[in-house]
N, C-alpha and C positions, 0 to 999 in steps of 0.2 A: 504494500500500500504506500504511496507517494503520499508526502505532504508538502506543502507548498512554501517557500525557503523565501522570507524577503531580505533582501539584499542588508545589510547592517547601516548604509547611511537614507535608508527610507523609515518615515516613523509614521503615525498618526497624528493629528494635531486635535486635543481635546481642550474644551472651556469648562471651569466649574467655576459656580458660584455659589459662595457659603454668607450665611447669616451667622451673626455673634449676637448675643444678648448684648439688649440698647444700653446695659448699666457695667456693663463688661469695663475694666479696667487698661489702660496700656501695656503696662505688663503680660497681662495674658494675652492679648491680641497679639503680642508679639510673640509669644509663643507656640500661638498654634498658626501663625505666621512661619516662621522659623523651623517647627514640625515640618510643617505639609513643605518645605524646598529640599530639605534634607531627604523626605521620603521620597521625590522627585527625582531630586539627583543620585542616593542610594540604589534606585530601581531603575537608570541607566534612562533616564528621562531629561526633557532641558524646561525648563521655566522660559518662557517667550516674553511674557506681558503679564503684569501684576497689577491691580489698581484695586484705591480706597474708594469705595463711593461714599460712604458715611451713616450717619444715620439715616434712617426711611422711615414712613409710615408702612406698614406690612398690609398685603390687600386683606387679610383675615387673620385673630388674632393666634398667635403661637407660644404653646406656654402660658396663656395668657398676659402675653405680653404683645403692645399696639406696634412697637417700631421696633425695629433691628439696625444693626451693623453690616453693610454690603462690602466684600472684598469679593473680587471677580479674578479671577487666575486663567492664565493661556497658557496650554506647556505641550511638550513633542512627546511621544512616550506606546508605549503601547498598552493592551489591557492590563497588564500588570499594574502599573502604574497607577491607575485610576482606580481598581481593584482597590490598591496600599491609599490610596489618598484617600476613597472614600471610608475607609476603616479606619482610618485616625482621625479622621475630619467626626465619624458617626461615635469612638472615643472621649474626646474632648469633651466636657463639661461647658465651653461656652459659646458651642456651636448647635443652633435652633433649628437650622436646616439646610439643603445644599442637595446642589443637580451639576449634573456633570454633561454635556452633549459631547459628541463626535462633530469635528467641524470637518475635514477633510481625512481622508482616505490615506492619499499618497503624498509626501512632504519630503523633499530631496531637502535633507536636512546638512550637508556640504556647503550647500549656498545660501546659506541663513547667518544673514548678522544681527545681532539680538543686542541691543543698548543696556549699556552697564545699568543707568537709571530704569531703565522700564522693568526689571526683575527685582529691583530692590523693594523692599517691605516698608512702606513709612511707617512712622510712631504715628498711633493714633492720639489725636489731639481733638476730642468731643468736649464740646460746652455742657454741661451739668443737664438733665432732662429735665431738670425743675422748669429750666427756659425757656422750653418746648413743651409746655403741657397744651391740652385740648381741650374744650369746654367742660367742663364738669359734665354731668351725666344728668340730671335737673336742669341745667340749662338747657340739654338740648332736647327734652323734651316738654319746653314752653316751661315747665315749673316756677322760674324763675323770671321776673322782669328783664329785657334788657336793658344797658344800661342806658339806652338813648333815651330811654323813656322815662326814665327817672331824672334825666339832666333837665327835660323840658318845664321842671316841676308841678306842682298841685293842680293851677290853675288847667293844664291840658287834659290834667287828667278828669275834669268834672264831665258828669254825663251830660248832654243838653237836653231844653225840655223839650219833652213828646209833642208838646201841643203848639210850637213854635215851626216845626218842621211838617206839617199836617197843612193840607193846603186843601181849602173845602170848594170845589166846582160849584161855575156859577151857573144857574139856570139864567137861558134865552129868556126873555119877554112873551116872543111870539108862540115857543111849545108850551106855556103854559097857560095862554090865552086859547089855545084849542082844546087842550086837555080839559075844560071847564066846560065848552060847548057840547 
């Protein structure tokens, strides 16, 4: 039985993207940072493209938590590779979720120059989520005034009277000059 031999300088080229927990610290981003390039390059793989997206609002919540941490990863590798990635990435304690595609097949990996910046890990540098909070939960369902309507004060708020917006139709002269006949 033959098997099908590819040549050593052809790879696949795979994207994942993983989510961190929104209250995740630098320190550990950079660790499971740091993890998943080692397990890359261990398993005879190359990191292409790295990038922070930041925080996000998540489309549905995870953990119950509303927003995550987006780092996106490009690397050359075969299944192996992606196998080791997602098993340390599923590992980690401050990773909420993560999808891996296949972007290309066949990648002549000889004639690939890969920027020393675009592989590197930046320090995460997030503003406190206090900063970013969303309306309370009462607010958004009417519970609560806005606050527009409280700045316009009392006076806008009084009802007006019923009997001032009531407008009484006037009878013709002439229909009720017939009505009588």
């Amino acid at each position: 039985m033959s098997r099908a031999v590819t040549a050593p300088n052809r790879a696949k080229e795979y994207e994942t993207i993983y989510i961190l927990r929104p209250d995740i610290d630098a320190e550990s981003a950079e660790k499971v940072g740091s993890r998943v390039s080692e397990v890359v390059g261990r398993e005879k793989g190359q990191l292409t493209k790295v990038e922070l997206w930041g925080r996000r609002r998540l489309a549905f919540d995870i953990a119950k938590h509303r927003r995550g941490v987006y780092v996106y990863l490009k690397y050359l590798g075969t299944g192996r590779v992606v196998d080791e990635v997602e098993r340390n990435l599923r590992l980690s304690d401050g990773v909420l979720k993560y999808q891996t595609v296949l972007l290309r097949n066949d990648v002549e990996v000889e004639g690939l120059t890969i920027g020393e910046e675009d592989v590197k890990f930046e320090r995460l540098e997030l503003p406190p989520i206090e900063d970013e909070r969303d309306d309370s939960r009462e607010r958004q369902l009417g519970l609560i005034e806005p606050e527009r309507r409280a700045e316009r004060g009392p006076e806008s708020m009084a009802v007006p009277d019923v009997e001032d917006e009531i407008e009484t139709p006037e009878v013709p002269e002439e229909a009720s000059d017939e009505e009588e006949s």
